[in-house]
N, C-alpha and C positions, 0 to 999 in steps of 0.2 A: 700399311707398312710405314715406318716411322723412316727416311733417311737419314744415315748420321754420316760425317765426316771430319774432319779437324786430328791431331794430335791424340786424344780422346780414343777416336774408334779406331784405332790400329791394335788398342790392346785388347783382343778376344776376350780375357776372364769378362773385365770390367761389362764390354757390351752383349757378351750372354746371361750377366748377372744383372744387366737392364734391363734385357728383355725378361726375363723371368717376373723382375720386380713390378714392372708396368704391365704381362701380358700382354706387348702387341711384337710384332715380327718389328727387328732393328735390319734395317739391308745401309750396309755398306759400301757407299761408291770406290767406285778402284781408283779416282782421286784424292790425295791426300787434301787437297783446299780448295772445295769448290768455291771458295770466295773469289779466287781469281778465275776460276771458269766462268763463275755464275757472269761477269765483269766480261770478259773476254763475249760472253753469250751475249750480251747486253748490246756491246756495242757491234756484234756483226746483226744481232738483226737492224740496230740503229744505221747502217750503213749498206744495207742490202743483201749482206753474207747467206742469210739465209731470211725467209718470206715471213715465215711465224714458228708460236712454240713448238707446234709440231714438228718439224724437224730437227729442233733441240732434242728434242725427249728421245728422235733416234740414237743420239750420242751419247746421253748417259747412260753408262754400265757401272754394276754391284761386281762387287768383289767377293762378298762373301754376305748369305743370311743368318740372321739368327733368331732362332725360334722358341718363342718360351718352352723350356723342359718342366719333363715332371717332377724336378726340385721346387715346384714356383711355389708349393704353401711352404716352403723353408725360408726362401727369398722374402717373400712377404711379412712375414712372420717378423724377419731382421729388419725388412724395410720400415716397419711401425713401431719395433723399438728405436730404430734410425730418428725418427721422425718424432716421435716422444722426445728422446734426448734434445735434439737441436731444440723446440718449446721451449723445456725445462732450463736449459741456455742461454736461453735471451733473457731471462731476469737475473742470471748473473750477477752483473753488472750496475749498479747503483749509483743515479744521478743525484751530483748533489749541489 
């Protein structure tokens, strides 16, 4: 499973159209910024709060999975014309 969090994975279409596109399961922490958890994790085991990462990993919980669907040769399909375009994009632009 891929974990996502940020701004980004609250929008459902977006992260079930990821998963499709990559094929791997996207799990969604029920934190919106594990940057300041991960941080907040940091310093208590830094300081004793808890012994090691095992007891971190009791504390994170998914909010929501998402599982590639049987759309994934469509996604795919789009993600490699996706992927074409941007290429074909970078020469745009002419150094001179």
């Amino acid at each position: 499973n891929l974990r996502v969090d940020g701004d980004v994975a609250v929008n459902n279409f977006l992260m079930q159209m990821m998963s499709d596109a990559v094929g791997k399961n996207f799990e969604r922490s029920r934190h919106s910024d594990m940057a300041c958890l991960g941080t907040a994790f940091l310093a208590g085991l830094a300081k004793g709060v808890w012994v090691n990462k095992e007891e971190l990993k009791a504390l994170i919980h998914s909010d929501k999975l998402f599982e590639p669907g049987p759309n994934r040769s469509e996604i795919t399909i789009f993600y490699e014309h996706w992927q074409n375009a941007v290429h074909r994009s970078k020469h745009w632009a002419v150094s001179s």
